[in-house]
matplotlib code that plots the C-alpha trace (Angstrom):
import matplotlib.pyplot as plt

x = [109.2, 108.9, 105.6, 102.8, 104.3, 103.7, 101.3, 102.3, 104.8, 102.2, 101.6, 103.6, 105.8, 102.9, 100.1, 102.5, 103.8, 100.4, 99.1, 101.8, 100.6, 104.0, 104.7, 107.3, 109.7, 109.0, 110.1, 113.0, 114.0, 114.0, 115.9, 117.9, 117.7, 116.7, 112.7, 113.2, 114.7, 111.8, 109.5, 111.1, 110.5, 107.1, 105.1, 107.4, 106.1, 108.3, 109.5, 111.0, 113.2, 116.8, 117.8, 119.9, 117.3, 114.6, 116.1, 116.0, 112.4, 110.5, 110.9, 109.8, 107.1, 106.1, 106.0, 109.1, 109.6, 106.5, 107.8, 110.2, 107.5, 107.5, 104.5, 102.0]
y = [171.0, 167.3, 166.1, 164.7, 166.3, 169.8, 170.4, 167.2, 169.3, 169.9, 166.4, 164.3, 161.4, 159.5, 160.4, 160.0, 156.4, 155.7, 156.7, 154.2, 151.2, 151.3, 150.7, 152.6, 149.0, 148.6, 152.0, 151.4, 148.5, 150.1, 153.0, 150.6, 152.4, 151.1, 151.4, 153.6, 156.4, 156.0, 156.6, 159.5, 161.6, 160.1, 163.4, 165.5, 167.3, 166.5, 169.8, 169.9, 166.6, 167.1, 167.2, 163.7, 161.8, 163.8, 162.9, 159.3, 159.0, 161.5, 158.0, 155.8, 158.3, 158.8, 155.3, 155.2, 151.7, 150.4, 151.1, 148.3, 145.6, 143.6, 141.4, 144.5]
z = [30.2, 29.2, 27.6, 29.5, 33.2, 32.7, 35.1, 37.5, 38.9, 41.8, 42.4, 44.8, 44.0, 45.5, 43.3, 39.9, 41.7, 41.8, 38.7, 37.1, 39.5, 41.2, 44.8, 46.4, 46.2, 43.0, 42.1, 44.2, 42.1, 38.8, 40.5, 41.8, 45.0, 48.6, 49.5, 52.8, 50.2, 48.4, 50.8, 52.4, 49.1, 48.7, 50.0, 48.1, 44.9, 41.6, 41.4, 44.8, 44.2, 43.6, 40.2, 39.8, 41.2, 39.6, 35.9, 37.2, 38.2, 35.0, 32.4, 34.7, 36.2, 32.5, 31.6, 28.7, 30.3, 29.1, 25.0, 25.9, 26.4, 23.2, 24.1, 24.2]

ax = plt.figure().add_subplot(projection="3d")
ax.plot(x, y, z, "-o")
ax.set_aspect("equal")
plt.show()
C-alpha cells in the first residue's frame, strides 16, 4: 500500500479532507474537478473510490503538495 494510508482505507473522504484542513471546493480545485463531485464521494471510504480518481486524490490526501511550499 502507499505509506502513511494503510489503515485510512476505513476512513471516509471526509475524515482524510479534513485531516488535511481541506474543504470539499478546495479539494475540488486542486482536482480540478467541480465541488458537487466532490461532495457526492464525501461519505465514501478510500477504498471504495474508483481507481482514476482514487490515484488523483492519495498525494493530495497525503499532503505531497505541501513538499512544494518553498517558504516552509
Amino acid at each position: 500500500m502507499f505509506f502513511g494510508l494503510k489503515f485510512q482505507d476505513k476512513k471516509t473522504l471526509k475524515e482524510l479532507r479534513k485531516n488535511q484542513n481541506l474543504t470539499a471546493k478546495e479539494l475540488a480545485d486542486k482536482l480540478k474537478l467541480d465541488t458537487v463531485e466532490i461532495l457526492k464521494i464525501d461519505d465514501q471510504r478510500l477504498k471504495d473510490i474508483p481507481e482514476p480518481l482514487k490515484a488523483k486524490l492519495i498525494p493530495i490526501l497525503r499532503g505531497d503538495y505541501m513538499d512544494n511550499m518553498t517558504w516552509l
